[in-house]
ZADO-471795 format. One record per atom (N, C-alpha, C): residue number from 1; residue in one letter; atom name; x, y, z. Coordinates in Angstrom, 2 decimals. Example, Ala and Ser with C-alpha at 12.3 -4.5 7.8 and 13.67 -1.06 7.14 Angstrom:
% ZADO-471795
PT    n  res  atom     east    north       up
PT    1    A     N    13.19    -5.69     7.80
PT    1    A    CA    12.30    -4.50     7.80
PT    1    A     C    13.20    -3.30     7.80
PT    2    S     N    12.85    -2.25     7.08
PT    2    S    CA    13.67    -1.06     7.14
PT    2    S     C    12.90     0.03     7.87
This chain:
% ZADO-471795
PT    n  res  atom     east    north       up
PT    1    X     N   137.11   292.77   298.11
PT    1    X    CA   135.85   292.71   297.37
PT    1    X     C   135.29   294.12   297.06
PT    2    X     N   136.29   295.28   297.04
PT    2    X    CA   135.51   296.63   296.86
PT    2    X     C   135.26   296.73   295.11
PT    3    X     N   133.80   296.88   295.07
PT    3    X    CA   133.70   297.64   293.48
PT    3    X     C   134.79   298.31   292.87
PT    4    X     N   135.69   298.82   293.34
PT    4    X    CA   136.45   300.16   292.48
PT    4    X     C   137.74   299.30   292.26
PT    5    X     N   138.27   298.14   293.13
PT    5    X    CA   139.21   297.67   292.73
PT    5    X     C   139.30   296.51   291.99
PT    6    X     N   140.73   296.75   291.29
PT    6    X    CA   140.52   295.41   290.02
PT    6    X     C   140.82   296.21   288.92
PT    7    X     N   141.54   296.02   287.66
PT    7    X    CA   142.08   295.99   286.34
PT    7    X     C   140.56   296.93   285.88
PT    8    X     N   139.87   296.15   285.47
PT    8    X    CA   138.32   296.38   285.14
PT    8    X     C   137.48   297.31   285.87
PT    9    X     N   137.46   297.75   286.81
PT    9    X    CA   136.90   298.45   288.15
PT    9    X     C   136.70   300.12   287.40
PT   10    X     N   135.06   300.35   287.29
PT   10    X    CA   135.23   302.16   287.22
PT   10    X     C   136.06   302.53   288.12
PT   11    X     N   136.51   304.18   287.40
PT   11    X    CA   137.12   304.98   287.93
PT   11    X     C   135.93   305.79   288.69
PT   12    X     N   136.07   306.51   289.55
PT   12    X    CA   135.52   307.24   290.61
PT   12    X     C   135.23   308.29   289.91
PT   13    X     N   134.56   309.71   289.32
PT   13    X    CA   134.35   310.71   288.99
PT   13    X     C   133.22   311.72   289.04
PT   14    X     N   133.29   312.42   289.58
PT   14    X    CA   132.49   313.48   289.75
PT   14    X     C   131.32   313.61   288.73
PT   15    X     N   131.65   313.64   287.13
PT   15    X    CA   130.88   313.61   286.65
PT   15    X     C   130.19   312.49   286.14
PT   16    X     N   130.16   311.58   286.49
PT   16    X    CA   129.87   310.46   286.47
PT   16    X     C   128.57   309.83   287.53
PT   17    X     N   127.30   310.77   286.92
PT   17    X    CA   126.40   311.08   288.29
PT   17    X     C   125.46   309.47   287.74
PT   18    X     N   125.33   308.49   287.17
PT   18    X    CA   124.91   307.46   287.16
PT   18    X     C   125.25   306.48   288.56
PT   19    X     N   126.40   306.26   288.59
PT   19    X    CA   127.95   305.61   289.40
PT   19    X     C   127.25   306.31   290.63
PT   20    X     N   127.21   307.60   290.74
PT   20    X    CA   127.50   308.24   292.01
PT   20    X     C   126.40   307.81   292.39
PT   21    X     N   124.76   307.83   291.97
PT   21    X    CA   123.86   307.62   292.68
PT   21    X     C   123.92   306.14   293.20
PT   22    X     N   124.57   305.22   292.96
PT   22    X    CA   124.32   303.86   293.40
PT   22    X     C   124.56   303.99   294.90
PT   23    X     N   125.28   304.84   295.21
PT   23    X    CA   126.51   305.09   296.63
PT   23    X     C   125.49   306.13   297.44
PT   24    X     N   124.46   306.66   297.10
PT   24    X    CA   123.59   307.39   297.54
PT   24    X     C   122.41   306.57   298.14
PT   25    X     N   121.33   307.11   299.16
PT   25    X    CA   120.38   306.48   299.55
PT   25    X     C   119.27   307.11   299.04
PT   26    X     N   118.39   306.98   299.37
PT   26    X    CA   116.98   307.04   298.33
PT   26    X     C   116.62   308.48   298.82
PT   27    X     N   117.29   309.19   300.09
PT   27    X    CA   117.09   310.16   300.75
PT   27    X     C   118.17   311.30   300.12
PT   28    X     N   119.06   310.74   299.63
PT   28    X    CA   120.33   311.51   298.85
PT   28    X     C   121.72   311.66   300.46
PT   29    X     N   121.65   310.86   301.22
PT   29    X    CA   122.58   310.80   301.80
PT   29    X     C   123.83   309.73   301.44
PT   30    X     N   125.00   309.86   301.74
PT   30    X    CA   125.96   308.74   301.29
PT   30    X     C   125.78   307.34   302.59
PT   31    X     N   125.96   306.57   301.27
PT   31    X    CA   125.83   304.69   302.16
PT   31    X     C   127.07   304.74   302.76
PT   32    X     N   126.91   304.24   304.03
PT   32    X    CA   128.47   303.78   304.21
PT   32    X     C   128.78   302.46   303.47
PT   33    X     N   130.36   302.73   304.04
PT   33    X    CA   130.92   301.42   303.76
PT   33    X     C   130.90   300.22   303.96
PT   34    X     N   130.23   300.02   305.28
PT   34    X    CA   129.84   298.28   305.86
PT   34    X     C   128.44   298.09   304.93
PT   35    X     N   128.02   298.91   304.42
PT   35    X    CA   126.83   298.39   303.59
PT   35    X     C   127.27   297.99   302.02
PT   36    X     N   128.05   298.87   301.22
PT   36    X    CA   128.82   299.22   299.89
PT   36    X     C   129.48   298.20   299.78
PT   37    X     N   130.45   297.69   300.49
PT   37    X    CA   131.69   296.96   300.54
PT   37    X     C   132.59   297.63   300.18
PT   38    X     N   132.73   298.69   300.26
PT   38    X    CA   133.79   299.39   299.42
PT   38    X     C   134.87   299.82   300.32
PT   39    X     N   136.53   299.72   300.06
PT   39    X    CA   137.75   300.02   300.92
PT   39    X     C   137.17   301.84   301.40
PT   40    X     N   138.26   301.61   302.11
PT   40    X    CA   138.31   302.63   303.38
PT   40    X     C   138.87   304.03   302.07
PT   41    X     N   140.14   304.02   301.57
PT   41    X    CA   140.65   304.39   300.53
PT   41    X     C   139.64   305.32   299.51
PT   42    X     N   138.53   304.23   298.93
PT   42    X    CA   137.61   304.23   297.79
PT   42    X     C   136.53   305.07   298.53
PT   43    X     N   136.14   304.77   299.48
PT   43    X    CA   135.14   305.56   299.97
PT   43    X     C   135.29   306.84   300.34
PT   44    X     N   136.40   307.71   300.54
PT   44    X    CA   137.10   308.68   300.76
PT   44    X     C   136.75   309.55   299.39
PT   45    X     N   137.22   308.69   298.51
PT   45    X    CA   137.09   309.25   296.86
PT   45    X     C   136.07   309.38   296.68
PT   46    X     N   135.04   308.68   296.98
PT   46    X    CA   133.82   308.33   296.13
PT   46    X     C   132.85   309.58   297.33
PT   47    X     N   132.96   309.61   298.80
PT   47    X    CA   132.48   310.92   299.34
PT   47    X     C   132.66   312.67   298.69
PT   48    X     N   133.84   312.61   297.75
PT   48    X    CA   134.69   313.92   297.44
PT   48    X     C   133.89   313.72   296.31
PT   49    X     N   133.73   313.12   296.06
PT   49    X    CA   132.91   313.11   294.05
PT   49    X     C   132.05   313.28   294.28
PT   50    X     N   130.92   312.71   295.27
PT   50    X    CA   130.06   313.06   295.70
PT   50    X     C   129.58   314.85   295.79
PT   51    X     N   130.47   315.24   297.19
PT   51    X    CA   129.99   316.49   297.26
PT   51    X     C   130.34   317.35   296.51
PT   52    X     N   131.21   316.95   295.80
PT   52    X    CA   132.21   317.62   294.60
PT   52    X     C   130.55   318.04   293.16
PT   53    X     N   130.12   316.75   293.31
PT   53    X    CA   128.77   316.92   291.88
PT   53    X     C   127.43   317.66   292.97
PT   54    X     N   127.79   317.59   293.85
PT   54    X    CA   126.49   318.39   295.05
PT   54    X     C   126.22   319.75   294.43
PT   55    X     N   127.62   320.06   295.00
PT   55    X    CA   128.19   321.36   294.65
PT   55    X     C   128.06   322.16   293.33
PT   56    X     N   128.16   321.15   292.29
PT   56    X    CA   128.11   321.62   291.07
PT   56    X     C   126.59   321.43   290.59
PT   57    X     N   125.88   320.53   291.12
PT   57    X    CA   124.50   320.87   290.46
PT   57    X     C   124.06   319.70   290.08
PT   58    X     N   125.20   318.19   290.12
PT   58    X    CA   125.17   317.67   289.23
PT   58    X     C   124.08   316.73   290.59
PT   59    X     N   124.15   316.40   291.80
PT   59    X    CA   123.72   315.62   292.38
PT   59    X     C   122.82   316.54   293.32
PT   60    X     N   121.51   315.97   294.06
PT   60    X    CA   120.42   317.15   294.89
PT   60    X     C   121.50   316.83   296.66
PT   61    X     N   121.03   317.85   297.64
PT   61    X    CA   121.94   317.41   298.79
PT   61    X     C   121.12   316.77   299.15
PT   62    X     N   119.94   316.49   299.79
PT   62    X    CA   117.99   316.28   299.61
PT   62    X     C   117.67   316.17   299.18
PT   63    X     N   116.56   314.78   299.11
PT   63    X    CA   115.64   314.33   298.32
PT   63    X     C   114.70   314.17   299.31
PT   64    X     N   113.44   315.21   299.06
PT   64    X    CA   112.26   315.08   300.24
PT   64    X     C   111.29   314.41   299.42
């Protein structure tokens, strides 16, 4: 039942800061996975895109 898998399923991407915030908490920390539903695999990816758009500007690390 993970979002990312399936024919149809977004791809994971960095710049893709819409996507990324869903996976974020209202604080700007990452959800885990028992909350997401998302594979062990996907969540790996979707952490790296994450800090990957941190990094670049595209996502805040903090939201106070």
């Amino acid at each position: 039942t993970c979002p990312f898998s399936g024919a149809d399923a977004p791809k994971i991407d960095y710049k893709d800061v819409k996507l990324l915030q869903r996976y974020i908490s209202e604080r700007g920390k990452i959800v885990p996975s028992r909350i997401t539903a998302v594979s062990a695999k996907k969540q790996r990816e979707l952490a790296r895109a994450i800090k990957r758009a941190r990094f670049l500007a595209l996502l805040p690390y903090v939201i106070s």
